[in-house]
N, C-alpha and C positions, 0 to 999 in steps of 0.2 A: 703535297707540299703545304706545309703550314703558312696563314698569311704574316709573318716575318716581314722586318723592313727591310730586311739584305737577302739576297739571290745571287747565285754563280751569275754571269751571265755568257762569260766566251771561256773557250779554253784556250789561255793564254801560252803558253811553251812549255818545253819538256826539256829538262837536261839530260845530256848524255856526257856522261864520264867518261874522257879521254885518257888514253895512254902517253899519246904524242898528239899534241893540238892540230899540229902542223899536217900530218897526216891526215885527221880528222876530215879538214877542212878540206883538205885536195875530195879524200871521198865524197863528202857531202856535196861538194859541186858537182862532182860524177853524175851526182843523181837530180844535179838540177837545181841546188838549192845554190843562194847567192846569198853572200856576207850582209848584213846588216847594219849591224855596230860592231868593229873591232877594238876589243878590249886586251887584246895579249898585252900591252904593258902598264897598265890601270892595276896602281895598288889600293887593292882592297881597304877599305877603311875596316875598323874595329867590331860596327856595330853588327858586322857580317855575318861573324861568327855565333851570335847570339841569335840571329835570325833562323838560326837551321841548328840550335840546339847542343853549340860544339863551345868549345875553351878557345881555340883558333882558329883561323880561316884564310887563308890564301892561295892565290892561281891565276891561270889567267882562262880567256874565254872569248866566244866567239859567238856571236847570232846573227842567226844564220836563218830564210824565209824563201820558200815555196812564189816565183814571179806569179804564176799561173794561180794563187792563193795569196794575193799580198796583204790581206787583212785577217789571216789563216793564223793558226797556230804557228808558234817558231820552234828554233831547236834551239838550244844554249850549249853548245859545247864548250866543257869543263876539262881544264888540265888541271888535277886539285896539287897545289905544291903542300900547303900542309893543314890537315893530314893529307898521308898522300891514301887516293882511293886504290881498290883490290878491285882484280880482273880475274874472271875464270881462267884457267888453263886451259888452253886452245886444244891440246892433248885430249881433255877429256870431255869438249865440247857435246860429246850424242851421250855423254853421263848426265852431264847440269840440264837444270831447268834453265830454258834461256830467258833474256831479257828482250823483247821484240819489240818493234815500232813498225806498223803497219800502214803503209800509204794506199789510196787509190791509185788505181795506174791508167794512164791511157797507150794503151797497145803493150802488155804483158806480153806477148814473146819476143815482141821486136827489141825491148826493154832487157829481156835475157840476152838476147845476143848480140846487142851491144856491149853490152857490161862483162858478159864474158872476154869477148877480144878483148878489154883493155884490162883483164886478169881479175876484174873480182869473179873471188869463190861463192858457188852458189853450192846451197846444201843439196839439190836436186835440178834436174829439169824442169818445163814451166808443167803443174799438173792442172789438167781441164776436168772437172766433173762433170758427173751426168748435168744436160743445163736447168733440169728440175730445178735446181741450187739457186740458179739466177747468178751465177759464178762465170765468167769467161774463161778466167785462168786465174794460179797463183804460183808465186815463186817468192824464195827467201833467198838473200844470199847475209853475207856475215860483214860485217862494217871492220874496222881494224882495233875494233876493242869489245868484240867477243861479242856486239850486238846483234840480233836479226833483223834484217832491215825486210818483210814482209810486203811485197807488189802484189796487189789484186784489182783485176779487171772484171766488173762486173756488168752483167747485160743494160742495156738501157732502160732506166727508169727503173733500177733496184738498191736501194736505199744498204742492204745487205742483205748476206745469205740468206736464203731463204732455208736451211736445214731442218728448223721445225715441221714445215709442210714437208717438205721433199722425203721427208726421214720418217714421214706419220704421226709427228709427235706433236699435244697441244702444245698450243701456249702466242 
């Protein structure tokens, strides 16, 4: 890194493009997150849309933060009114390349089967690798707007996968 007088320093939130906000929100607390700032009826001013590149800009939105993370990255769910955003075809979901968001989990199976009884779709079972990996378990299941929501439980004091080593490979 060059010595520059400005640096990233946290990562701050991630939008996720809603279909139906309302729904969003129910899921997203499913998995634990709690509302933040509710902005559903907050009209957007002007300079919005100039911010991200567009002619116009309106929606409503919702942020939304991890208790267990409260100084953590957040979520920004987006119901964009106009323009309005594209969604894959759930149809063709194992054709597209997905869009994933991938959390830490603590207790990956138990996390599956909760989440199943109350009907979210998981693309799989929880799968455990060899523990070379430093991996407990991982499991996806799919948000209500075509996202992957990725749970991984990893062994204690593994920062992540280990698959270079476990795999043979440098680096």
């Amino acid at each position: 890194m060059s010595e520059a007088g400005w640096a990233l320093t946290n990562f701050y939130h991630t939008v996720v493009n809603c279909r139906d906000l309302d729904e969003s929100v129910a899921f997203y607390r499913l998995l634990g997150f709690e509302v933040l700032n509710d902005r559903r009826n907050v009209k957007w001013p002007p300079f919005v849309a100039g911010l991200f590149g567009l002619t116009r800009a309106s929606g409503r939105g919702v942020l939304m933060v991890l208790p267990a993370d409260p100084n953590g990255p957040m979520i920004d769910l987006l119901e964009w009114l106009e323009p309005q955003a594209e969604f894959p075809d759930p149809a063709r979901a194992a054709e597209t390349v997905p869009r994933i968001l991938a959390f830490k989990t603590r207790n990956v199976h138990e996390a599956y089967m909760a989440l199943s009884a109350q009907g979210v779709r998981f693309a799989q079972a929880v799968h455990s690798p060899d523990q070379a990996l430093g991996v407990v378990g991982t499991v996806c299941c799919y948000d209500p707007n075509g996202n992957i929501i990725e749970m991984i439980e990893l062994a204690p004091g593994v920062r992540h996968s280990r698959a270079n080593e476990a795999l043979g490979e440098a680096g």
